[in-house]
N, C-alpha and C positions, 0 to 999 in steps of 0.2 A: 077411773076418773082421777082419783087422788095419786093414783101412781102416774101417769102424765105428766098433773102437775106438777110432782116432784122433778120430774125430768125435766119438764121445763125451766125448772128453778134452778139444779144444776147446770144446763146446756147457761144460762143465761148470765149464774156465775162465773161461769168457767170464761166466755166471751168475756164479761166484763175483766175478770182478772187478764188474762193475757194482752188486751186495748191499755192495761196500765202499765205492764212491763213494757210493752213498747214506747209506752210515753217518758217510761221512767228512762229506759236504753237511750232512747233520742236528747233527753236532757243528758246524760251524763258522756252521749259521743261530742253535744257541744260542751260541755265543760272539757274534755281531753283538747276538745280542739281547741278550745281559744289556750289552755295551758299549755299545748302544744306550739301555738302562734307565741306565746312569750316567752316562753323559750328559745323557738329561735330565732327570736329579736333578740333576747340578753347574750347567745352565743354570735350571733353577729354583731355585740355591741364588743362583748370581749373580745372579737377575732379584729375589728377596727382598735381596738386598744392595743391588741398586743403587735397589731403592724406599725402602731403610731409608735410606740415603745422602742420595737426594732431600730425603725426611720430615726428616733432618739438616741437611740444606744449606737446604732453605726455613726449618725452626725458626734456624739458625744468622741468614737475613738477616732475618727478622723482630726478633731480637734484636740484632742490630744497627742495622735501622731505630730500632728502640725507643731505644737507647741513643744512637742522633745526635740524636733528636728531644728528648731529656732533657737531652742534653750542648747543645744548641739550646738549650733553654729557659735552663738553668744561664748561660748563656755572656750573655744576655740580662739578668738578675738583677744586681741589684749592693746588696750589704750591709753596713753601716758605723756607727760610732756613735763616741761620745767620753764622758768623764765624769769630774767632779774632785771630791774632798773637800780640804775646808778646817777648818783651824784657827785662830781667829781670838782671839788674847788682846790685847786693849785696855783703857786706864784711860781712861774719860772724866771733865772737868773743865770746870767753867764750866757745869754745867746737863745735860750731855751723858753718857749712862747708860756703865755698864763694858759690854765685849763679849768674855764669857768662852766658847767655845760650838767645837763641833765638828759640823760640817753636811756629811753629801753633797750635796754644792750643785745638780749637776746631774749626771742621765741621761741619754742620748741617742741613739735609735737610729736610721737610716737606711733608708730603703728604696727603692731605684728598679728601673725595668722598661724597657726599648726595646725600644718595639712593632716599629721598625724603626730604620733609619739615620738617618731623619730627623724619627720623634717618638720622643722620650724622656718618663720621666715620673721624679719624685724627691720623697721627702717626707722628714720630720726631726718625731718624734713627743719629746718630751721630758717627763720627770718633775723637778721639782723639790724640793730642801729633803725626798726620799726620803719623804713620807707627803703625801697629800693625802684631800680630804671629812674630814665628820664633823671641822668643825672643826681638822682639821690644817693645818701650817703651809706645806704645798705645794701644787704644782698641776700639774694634766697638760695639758699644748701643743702642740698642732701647730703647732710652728712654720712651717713649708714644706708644700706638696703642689702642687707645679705640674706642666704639662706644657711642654714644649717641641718648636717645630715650626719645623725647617730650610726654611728657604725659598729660599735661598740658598745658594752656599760663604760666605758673608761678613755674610749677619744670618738672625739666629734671631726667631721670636715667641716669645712666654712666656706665660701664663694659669694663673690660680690665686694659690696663697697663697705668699706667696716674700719672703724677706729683702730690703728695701731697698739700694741700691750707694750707700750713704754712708757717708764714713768709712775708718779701716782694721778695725775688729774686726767690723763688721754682719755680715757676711759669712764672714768667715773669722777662728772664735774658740776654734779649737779649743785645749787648753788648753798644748800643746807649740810653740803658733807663736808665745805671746808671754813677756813678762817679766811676775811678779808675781802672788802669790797671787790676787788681786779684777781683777777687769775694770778699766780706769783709770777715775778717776771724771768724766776731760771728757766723753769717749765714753757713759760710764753715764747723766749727768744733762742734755748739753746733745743729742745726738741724737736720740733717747737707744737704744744700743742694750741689748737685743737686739731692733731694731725690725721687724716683718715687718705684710704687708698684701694684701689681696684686688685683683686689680686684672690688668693686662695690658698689654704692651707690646714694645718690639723689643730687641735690642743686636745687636752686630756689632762690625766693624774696618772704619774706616776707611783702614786703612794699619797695616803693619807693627807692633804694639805699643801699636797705637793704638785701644782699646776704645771707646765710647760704648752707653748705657742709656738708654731713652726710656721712660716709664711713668703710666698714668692707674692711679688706684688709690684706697681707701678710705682715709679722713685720720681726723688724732686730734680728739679730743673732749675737752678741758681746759674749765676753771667757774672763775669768781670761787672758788666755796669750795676750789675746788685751788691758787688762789692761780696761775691761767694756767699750771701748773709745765706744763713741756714733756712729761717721765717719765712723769704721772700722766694724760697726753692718751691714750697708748695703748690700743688699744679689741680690740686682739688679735685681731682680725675673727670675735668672739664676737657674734652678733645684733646687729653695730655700725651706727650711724645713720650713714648715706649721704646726709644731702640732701648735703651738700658735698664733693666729690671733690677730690682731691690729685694735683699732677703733678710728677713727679719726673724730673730729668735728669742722667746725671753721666758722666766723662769719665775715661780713665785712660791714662797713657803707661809702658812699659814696655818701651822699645825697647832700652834700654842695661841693660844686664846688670848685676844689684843695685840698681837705682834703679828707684822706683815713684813717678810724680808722680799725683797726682789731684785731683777735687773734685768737686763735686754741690752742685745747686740745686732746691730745692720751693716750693712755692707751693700754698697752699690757700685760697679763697673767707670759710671761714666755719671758727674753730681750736673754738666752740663748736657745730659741728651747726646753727646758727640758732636756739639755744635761749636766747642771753645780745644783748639788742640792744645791750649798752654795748661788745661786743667783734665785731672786726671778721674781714679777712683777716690771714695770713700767710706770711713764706716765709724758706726758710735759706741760707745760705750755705755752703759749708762746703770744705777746701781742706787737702790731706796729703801729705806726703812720709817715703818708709822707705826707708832706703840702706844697704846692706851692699857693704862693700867689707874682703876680706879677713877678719882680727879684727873690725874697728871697725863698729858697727850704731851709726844713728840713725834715732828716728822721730820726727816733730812732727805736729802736728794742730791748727787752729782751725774754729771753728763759731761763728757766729751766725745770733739769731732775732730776725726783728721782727714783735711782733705792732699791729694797728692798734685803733684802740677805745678810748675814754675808760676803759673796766673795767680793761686789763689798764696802762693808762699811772700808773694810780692807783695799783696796787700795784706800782708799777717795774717789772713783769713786760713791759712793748709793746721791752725789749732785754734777751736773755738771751745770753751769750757764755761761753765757754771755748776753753782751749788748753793744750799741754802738750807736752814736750820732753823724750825720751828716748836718752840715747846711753848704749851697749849694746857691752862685750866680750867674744867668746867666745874662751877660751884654746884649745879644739881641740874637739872632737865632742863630748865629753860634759861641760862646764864655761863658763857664760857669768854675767856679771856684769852690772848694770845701775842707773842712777840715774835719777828721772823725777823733774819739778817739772812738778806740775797746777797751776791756776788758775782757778776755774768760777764766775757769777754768773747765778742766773734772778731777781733781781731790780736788773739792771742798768741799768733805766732813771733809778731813783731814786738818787741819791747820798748821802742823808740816811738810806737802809736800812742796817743793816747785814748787807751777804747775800754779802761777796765771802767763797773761801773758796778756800784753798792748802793742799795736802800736797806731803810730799817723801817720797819712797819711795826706798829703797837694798837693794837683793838679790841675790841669789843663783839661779841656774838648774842642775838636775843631768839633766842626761840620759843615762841607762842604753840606752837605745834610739832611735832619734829619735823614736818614739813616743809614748813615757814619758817624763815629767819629773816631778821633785821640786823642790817652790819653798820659798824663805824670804827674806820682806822685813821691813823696817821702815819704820813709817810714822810722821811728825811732822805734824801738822795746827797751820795756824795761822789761824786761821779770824775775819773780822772783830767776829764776834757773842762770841767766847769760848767756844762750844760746840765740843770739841774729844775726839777720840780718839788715842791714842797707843798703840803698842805694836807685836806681831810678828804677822805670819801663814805657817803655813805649810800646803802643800799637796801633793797628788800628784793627777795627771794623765795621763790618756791619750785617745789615737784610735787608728781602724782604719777 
């Protein structure tokens, strides 16, 4: 009896303990499971993070693709321009009108592009005298739009429409690089600049300092009724007559620090287009030096032209010459002073004309920025004809 009950008491332990590990197995498969369930909720929270990350980081390099490719372009781009008003109060006498008048004289904007390293491309779009059409007193100019294409480290080709390398101001006139309200008047009348022309050619270095321009290009167009004037030949490469092309050569040393020697020589077949038989070829000469040294600036400049032809030898016009002679103080950064004597004749052949003509000009230069300048000159004219202006001009000026 009492062994039974024994057995019974084991049989009913043993029951009992096995009813608890099942109990205990079923709690602990739902704890794997719900740990199981949050887990992969947090690996699906992570795997949404890390596609949003992605979707991030690819939007992130596309924006900055974008922006190298803009900051590319930007970096390629080059923008610039210049422009001066003038004041210009003169008394004229001998026949020669007063010049009471206040003019934006010139506008100027720039624009260039490098397609690469070795073609670049640059234009210079200008408005003058601030109204043009309809009878206004200005006009709008492309000056420049050329290209340039490196061929070399040492020479470039050029193509298109582009300022001539004659002189000191053709080229570089921007209104803070020189002395004096008005462009000088050798440069104005016997170059004449602001001379630009259709055409194509090289430059380079020959050597350290040593510039040289080689250039075929479209020539001026002067008449007996313009009286052969050099100025009035300009054809501004507006639907300009080509039978006669122009070739232009010029040379520049700049090896010695402040000192710029140069010169340039053209030559053209036919100064009317072939339209005048009494008038023939021509060509210039022309030959400059600007020296800064310290305070003390000086610049000089001569030019002559000879044209061929019974037409232009009749009206003195077959020798037209000028020159002029600038020495120039600047007291420090913002204050320079200056005196010029011009001397110009386009009817130089004849000595019986009366066409020579001299001013003296004496001014003042203020520069607030090297950018900016503020001018005031005076000019005396003494002129062989007695036609003559006198008085002051002043101006403000800038580039960028």
């Amino acid at each position: 009896m009492k062994l039974r009950a024994l057995s019974l008491a084991v049989a009913l332990a043993a029951s009992g303990q096995t009813f608890a590990t099942e109990t205990d197995t079923k709690a602990q498969l739902d704890t794997l499971s719900k740990q199981l369930e949050a887990l992969q909720a947090k690996i699906k929270q992570l795997e949404t993070a890390n596609e949003e990350q992605e979707e991030a980081i690819e939007a992130t390099a596309e924006a900055v693709e974008k922006t190298s490719g803009l900051a590319e372009i930007v970096n390629k781009v080059h923008i610039g321009g210049y422009g001066e008003l003038h004041y210009n109060n003169l008394d004229g006498s001998g026949g020669a009108s007063d010049k009471d008048e206040i003019d934006f004289h010139r506008f100027v904007l720039m624009f260039g592009y490098d397609f690469t390293d070795d073609i670049r491309f640059f234009s210079e779009l200008e408005l003058e005298h601030a109204l043009s059409g309809d009878d206004k007193p200005g006009e709008v100019e492309l000056e420049q739009a050329y290209i340039d294409f490196d061929i070399n480290d040492s020479v470039t080709a050029r193509g298109g429409l582009f300022l001539l390398p004659i002189g000191i101001l053709n080229e570089t006139h921007e209104p803070a690089t020189f002395y004096g309200v008005e462009r000088n008047p050798v440069e104005k009348n016997i170059i004449p600049t602001t001379w630009w022309e259709s055409g194509g050619g090289i430059y380079g270095e020959v050597a350290e300092g040593v510039r040289y321009d080689l250039y075929m290009h479209s020539g001026l167009k002067t008449s007996a009724e313009k009286s052969y004037n050099i100025r009035s030949g300009r054809q501004k490469s507006a639907n300009a007559d080509a039978d006669d092309f122009a070739y232009t050569a010029a040379i520049r040393y700049t090896a010695i620090p402040g000192l710029e020697l140069g010169g340039s020589f053209q030559y053209q077949g036919d100064m009317t287009q072939s339209e005048d038989p009494e008038a023939g070829s021509a060509f210039m000469l022309e030959g400059h030096a600007a020296y800064q040294k310290g305070q003390f600036g000086l610049r000089a400049l001569a030019a002559y032209w000879d044209l061929d032809g019974d037409g232009p030898a009749d009206m003195g016009a077959d020798e037209q010459f000028g020159f002029f002679v600038e020495p120039s103080w600047r007291f420090n950064e913002e204050f320079g002073i200056f005196a010029r004597y011009n001397f110009w004749d386009n009817q130089a052949g004849e000595s019986s004309i009366e066409s020579e003509k001299k001013q003296y000009d004496l001014g003042v230069n203020y520069w607030p920025h090297a950018q900016v300048v503020l001018k005031a000159d005076y000019q005396i004219q003494d002129n062989e004809n007695g036609k003559e202006q006198d008085g002051f001009n002043l101006g403000i000026g800038y580039h960028f």
